[in-house]
SESE-764788 format. One line per field, with one value per residue (C-alpha): residue in one letter; residue number from 1; x, y, z. Coordinates in steps of 0.5 Angstrom, whole numbers, padded with zeros to 4 digits, m for minus. Layout:
BEGIN
resn: (A,...)
resi: (NUM,...)
x: (X,...)
y: (Y,...)
z: (Z,...)
END
This chain:
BEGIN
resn: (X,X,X,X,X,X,X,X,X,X,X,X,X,X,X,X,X,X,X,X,X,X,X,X,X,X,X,X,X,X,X,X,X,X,X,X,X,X,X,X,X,X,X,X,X,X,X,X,X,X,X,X,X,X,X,X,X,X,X,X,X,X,X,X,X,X,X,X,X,X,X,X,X,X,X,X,X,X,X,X,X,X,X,X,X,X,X,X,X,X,X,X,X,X,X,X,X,X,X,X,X,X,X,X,X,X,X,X,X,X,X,X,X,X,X,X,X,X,X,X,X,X,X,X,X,X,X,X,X,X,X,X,X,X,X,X,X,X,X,X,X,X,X,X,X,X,X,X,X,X,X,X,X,X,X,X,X,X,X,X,X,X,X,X,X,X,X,X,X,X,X,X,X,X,X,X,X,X,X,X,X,X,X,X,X,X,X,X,X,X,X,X,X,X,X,X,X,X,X,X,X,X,X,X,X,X,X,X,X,X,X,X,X,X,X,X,X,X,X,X,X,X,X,X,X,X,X,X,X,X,X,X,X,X,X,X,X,X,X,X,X,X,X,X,X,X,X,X,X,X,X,X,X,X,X,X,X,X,X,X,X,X,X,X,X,X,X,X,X,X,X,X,X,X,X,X,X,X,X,X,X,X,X,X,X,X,X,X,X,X,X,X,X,X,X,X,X,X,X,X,X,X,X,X,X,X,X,X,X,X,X,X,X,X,X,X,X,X,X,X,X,X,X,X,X,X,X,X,X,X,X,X,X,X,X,X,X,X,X,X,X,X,X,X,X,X,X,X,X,X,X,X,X,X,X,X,X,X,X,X,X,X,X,X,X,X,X,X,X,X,X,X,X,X,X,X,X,X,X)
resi: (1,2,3,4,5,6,7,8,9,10,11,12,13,14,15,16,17,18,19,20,21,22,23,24,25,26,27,28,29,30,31,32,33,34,35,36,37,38,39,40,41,42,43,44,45,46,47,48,49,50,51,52,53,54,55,56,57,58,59,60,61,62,63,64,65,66,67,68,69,70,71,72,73,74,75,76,77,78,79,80,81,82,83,84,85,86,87,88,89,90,91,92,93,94,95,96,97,98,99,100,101,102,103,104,105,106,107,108,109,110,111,112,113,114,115,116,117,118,119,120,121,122,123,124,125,126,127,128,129,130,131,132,133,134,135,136,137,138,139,140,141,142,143,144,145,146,147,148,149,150,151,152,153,154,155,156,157,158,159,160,161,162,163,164,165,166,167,168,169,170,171,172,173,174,175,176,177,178,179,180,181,182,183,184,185,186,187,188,189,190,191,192,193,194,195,196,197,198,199,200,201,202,203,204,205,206,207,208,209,210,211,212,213,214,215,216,217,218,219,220,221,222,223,224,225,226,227,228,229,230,231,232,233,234,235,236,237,238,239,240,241,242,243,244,245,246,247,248,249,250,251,252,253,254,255,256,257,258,259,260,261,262,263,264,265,266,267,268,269,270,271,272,273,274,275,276,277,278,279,280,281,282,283,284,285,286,287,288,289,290,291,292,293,294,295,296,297,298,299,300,301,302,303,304,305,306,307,308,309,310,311,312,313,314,315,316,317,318,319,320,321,322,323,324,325,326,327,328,329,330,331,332,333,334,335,336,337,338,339,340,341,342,343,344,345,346,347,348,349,350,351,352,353,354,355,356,357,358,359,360,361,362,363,364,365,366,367,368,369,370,371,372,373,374,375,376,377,378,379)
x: (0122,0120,0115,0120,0125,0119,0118,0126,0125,0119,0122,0130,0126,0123,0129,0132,0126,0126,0131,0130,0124,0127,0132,0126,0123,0128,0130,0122,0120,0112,0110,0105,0097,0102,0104,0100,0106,0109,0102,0101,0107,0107,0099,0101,0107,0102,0097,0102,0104,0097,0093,0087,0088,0084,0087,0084,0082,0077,0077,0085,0087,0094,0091,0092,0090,0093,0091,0091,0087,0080,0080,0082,0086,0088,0095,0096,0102,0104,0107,0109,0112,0112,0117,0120,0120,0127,0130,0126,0127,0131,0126,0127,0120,0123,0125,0119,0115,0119,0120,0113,0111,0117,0113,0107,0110,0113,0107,0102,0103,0103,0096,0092,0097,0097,0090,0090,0090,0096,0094,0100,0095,0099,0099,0100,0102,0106,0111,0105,0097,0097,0094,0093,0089,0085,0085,0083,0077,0074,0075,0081,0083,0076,0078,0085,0088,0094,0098,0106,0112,0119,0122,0130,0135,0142,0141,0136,0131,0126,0120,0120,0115,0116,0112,0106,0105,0100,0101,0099,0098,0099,0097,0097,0094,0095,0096,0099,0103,0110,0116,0120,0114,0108,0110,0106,0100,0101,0100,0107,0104,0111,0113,0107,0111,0118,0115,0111,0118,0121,0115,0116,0124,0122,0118,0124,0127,0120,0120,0122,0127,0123,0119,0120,0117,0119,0117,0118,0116,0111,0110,0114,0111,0112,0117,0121,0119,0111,0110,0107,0100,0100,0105,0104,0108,0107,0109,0110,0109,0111,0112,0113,0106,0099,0099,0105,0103,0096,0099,0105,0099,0096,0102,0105,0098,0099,0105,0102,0096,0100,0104,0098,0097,0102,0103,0095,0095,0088,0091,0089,0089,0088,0090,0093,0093,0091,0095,0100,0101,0105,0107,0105,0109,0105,0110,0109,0110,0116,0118,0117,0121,0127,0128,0127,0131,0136,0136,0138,0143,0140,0141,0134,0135,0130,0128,0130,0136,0139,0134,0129,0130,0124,0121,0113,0109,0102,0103,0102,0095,0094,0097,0092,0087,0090,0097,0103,0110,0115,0121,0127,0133,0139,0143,0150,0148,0156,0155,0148,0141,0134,0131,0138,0139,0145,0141,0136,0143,0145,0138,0139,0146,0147,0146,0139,0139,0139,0136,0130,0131,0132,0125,0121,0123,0123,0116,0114,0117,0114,0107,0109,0111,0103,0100,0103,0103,0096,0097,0091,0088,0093,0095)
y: (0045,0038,0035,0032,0037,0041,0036,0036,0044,0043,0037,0041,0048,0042,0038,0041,0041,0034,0032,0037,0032,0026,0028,0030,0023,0020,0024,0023,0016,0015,0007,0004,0007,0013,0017,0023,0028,0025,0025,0031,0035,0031,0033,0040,0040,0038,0043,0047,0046,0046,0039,0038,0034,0030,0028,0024,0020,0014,0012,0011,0017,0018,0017,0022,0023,0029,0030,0034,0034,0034,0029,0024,0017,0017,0016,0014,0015,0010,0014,0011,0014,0009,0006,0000,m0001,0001,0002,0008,0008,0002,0001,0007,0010,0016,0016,0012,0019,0023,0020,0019,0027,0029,0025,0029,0036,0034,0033,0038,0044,0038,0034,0039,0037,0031,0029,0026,0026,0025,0023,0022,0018,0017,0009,0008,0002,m0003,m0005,m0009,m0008,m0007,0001,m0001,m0006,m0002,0004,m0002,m0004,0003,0005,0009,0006,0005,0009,0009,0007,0006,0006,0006,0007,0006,0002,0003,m0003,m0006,m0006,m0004,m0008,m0007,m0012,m0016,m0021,m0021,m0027,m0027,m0026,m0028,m0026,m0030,m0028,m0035,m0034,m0040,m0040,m0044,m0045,m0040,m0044,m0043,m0046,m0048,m0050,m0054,m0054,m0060,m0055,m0051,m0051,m0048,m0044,m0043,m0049,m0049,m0043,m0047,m0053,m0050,m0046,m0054,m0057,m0051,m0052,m0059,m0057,m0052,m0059,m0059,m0053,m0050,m0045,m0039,m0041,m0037,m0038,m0033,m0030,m0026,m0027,m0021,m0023,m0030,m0029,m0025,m0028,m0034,m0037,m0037,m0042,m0038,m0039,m0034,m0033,m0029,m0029,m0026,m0030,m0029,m0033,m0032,m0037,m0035,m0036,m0035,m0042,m0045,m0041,m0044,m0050,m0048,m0045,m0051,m0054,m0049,m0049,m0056,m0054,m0050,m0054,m0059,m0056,m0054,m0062,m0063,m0058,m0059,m0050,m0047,m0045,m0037,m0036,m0029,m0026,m0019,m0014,m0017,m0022,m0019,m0022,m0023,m0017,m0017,m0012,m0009,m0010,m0003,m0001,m0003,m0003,0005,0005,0001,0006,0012,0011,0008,0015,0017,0014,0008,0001,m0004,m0011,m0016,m0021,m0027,m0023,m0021,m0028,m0027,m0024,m0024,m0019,m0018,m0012,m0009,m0006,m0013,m0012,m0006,m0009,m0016,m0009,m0004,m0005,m0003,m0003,m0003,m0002,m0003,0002,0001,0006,0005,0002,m0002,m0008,m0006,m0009,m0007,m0006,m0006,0001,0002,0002,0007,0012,0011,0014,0020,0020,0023,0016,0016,0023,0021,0016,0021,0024,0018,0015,0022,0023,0015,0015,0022,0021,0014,0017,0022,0018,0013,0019,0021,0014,0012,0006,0005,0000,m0005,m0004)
z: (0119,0120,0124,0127,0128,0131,0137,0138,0139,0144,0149,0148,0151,0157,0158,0164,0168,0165,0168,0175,0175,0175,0180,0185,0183,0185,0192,0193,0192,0193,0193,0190,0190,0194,0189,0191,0190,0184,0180,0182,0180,0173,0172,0174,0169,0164,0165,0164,0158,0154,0156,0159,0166,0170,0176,0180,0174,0173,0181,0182,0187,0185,0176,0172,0165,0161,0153,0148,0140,0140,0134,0131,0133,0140,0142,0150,0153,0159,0165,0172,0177,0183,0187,0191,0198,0201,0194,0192,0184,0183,0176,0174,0173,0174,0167,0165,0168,0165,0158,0158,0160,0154,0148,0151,0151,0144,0140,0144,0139,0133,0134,0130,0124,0125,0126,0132,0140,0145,0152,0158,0162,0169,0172,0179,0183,0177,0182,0185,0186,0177,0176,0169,0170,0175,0169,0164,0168,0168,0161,0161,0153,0150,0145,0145,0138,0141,0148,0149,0154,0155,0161,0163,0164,0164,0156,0150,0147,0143,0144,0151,0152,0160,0164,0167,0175,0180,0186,0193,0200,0205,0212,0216,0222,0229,0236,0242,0247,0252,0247,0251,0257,0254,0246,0246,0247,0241,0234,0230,0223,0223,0222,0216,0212,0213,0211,0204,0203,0204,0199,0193,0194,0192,0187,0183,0181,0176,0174,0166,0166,0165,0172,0177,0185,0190,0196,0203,0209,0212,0219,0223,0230,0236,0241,0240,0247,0244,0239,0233,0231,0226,0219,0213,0207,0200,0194,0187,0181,0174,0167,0160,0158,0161,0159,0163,0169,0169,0169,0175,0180,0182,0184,0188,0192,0193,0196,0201,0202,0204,0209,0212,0213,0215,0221,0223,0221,0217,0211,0208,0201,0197,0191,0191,0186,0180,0175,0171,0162,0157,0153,0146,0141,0136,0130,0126,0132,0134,0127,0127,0134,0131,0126,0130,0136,0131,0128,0135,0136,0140,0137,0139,0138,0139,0144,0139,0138,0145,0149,0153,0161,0164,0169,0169,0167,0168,0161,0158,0160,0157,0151,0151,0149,0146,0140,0145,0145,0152,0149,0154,0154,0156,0162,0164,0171,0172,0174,0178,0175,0176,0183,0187,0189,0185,0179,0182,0183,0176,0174,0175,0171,0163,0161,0166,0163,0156,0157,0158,0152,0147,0150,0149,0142,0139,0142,0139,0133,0132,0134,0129,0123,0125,0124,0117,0115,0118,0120,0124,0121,0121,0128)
END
């Protein structure tokens, strides 16, 4: 028996609690830096087969990191299980979870042979805060050789680039007063929102096809016969590059600067989480993953054949440090795309289900083949 055919037998034994879990994921979607439960049922999974689990994990509650092998190159599997407010897993990250501790369970009986060591590190917060960028930071890839995941979609890719994102909290702070009595009296942080929502509105006619600015309003007031004096909303900023995004931000925050002035309110700025980057695939890697997944059945084309479609990751941070992939698999989803609930329904359909099962096995079959061809040095 292969290898290959031996890590096919160790996911076929795991598969239907596999797919148990997706399920349960799904019916108790936990958002981000609050997946206490998730993590815990994954690390508890993990222990169970065979890794050595340290959850929490380098200072983030609902981190886990799960590893197997004592020496050689270290392998880190990305895993994420947060969801969305109200849409639960309209990402999919049940899949992304699952697949993830699939490609463990796989290789745990194979380290030994293949000289190297697997960790399922358990990522919090990617759909917003960036956990990965909290895990960086503490030291969670240091001597990873490797790190990779998959994501479900409305199609496959094999390489997205994704956008870089920063995020703002704008707060506008203004003046009380009787709306209907003595308006005169009060300064309207309403009107501020409105008016910076007008000024990026004005500011869509200059923006480059790949540049996204979209926000939502977190608190508008408190009553409409009391002039507001305070509003808060939450934007996300995304373009193609980083370089294109350091050249976006300044404007959008000229657009709320502006709004400031114009309505006499004190403008607050902050920075929520942590700015998102770009992916950059490693092509051995992705090279490696084409061909397996091929041999499942499951076609990759790239970003340059399929056209570049947006969306952000915290992987793309990890990947600025660590060689990565982020291939994206296809579900049959309808007419339903990522973070509509429809989507979310779909996840835990055979098409999510075998979803699971190709991104489990293209991803332990392509850190198998990284070993027997010790690639590591031109990674």
């Amino acid at each position: 028996m292969t290898q290959k055919q031996k890590a096919e037998s160790a996911f076929a034994a795991i598969e239907p609690e596999l797919q148990a879990t997706s399920k349960w994921l799904y019916e108790n979607p936990e958002l981000g830096y609050e997946e206490f439960e998730a993590s815990h049922r994954l690390s508890e999974f993990l222990r169970g087969n065979g890794f050595d689990v340290t959850h929490p994990t380098h200072g983030v509650e609902t981190a886990f990191e799960a590893t197997v092998g004592t020496e050689g190159p270290r392998v880190v599997i990305c895993c994420e299980y947060d969801a969305l407010p109200k849409v639960g897993h309209a990402c999919g990250h049940n899949i992304i979870a699952t697949a993830a501790v699939g490609a463990g369970v796989a290789l745990a009986g194979l380290v030994d042979d293949l000289g190297i060591r697997v960790t399922v590190l358990g990522t919090p917060a990617e759909e917003g805060g960036g956990g990965k960028v909290d895990l960086i930071n503490a030291g969670a890839f240091e001597d990873a050789a490797a790190s990779m995941m998959v994501h479900p979609g409305p199609d496959n890719q094999l390489d997205p680039s994704f956008q870089a994102r920063e995020s703002f909290i704008v707060e506008y702070f203004g003046k009380d007063s009787h709306a209907a009595f003595a308006p005169q009296e009060g300064i309207n942080a309403l009107d501020a929102f409105v008016q910076a929502y007008t000024n990026v509105a004005t500011l869509r006619q200059a923006l480059l096809p790949d540049d996204r600015v979209h926000c939502i309003i977190d608190h508008g007031g408190e009553a409409s016969n009391i002039i507001p004096s305070y509003t808060k909303s939450t934007w996300g900023v995304r373009s193609a590059t980083g370089e294109r995004l350091a050249e976006l931000i300044p404007k959008v925050k000229a657009c709320f600067e502006a709004a400031a002035t114009a309505t006499g309110c004190r403008l607050e700025l902050s920075s929520p989480g942590h700015p998102y980057l770009t992916m950059a695939n490693n092509p051995v890697m992705t090279s490696l993953f084409a061909a397996n997944a091929a041999e499942l059945g499951r076609p990759m084309p790239t970003e340059a054949e399929t056209g570049f479609d947006g969306g952000s990751s915290d992987m793309g941070n990890v990947s600025q440090v660590v060689p990565s992939i982020h291939p994206m698999l296809g579900i049959e989803c309808g007419e339903a795309v990522n973070h509509q609930p429809e989507f979310a329904d779909h996840t835990i359909t055979p098409s999510g289900d075998q979803a699971i099962r190709d991104g489990a096995l293209g991803m332990a079959y392509t850190i198998i083949d990284m070993a027997d061809q010790a690639v590591w040095e031109r990674l």
